[in-house]
C-alpha positions as CSV (number, residue, x, y, z in Angstrom):
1,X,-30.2,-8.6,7.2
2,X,-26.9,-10.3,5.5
3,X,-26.1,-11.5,8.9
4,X,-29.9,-12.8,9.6
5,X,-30.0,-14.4,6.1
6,X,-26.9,-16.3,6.1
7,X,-27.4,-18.0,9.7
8,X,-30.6,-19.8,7.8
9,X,-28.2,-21.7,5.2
10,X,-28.4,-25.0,5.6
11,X,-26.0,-27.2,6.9
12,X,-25.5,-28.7,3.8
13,X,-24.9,-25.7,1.7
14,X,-22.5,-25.7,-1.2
15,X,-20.7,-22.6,-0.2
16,X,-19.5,-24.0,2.7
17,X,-16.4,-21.7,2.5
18,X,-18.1,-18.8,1.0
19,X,-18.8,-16.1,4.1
20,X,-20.9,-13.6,2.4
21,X,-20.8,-10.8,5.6
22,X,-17.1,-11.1,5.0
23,X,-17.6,-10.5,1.7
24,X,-19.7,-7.6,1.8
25,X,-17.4,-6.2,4.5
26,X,-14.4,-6.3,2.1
27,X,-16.4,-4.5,-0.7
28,X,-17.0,-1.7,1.7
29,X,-13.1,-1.4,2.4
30,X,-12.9,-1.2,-1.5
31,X,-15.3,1.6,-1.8
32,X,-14.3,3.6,1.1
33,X,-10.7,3.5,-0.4
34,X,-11.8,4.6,-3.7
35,X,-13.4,7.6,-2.0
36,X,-10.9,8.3,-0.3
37,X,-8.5,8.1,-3.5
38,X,-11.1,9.9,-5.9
39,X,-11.1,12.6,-3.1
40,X,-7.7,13.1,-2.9
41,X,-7.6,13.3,-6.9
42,X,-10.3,16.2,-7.0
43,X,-8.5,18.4,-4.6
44,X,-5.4,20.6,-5.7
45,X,-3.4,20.0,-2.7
46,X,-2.6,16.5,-2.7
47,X,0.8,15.7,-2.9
48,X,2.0,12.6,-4.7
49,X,2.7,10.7,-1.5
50,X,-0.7,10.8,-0.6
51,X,-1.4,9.9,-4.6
52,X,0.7,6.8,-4.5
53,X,-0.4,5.3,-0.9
54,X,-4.6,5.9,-1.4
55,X,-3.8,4.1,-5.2
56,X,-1.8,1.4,-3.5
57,X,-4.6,0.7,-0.8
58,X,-7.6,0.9,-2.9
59,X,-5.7,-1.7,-5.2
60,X,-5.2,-4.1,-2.0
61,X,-8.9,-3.3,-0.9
62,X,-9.7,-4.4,-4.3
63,X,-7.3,-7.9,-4.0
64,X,-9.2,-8.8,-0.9
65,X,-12.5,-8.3,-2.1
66,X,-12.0,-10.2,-5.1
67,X,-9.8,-13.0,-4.0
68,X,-12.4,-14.2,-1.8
């Protein structure tokens, strides 16, 4: 529907540079990495490797998404 929606914008749109799908895609990455990161926070046998590398990519997820 996204995908459907933004191919009727206008040609003369303001948000020229503003992709929306791209957009959507990167909040997705955010949320699966916070998933993954809450999950690995609930369980008892998560060592602090695996702590410190979900953190790190749910923090980058979360640059992309709001850098756009």
């Amino acid at each position: 529907v996204l995908a459907q929606t933004e191919a009727k914008r206008p040609v003369g749109d303001k948000r020229v540079r503003y992709n929306a799908i791209d957009h959507a895609d990167r909040w997705v990455g955010f949320v699966e990495a916070r998933n993954t990161y809450r999950r690995l926070c609930d369980g008892k046998c998560a060592n602090e490797t695996e702590l410190a590398t979900a953190l790190a990519t749910m923090k980058d997820a979360y640059r992309a998404w709001s850098d756009l």
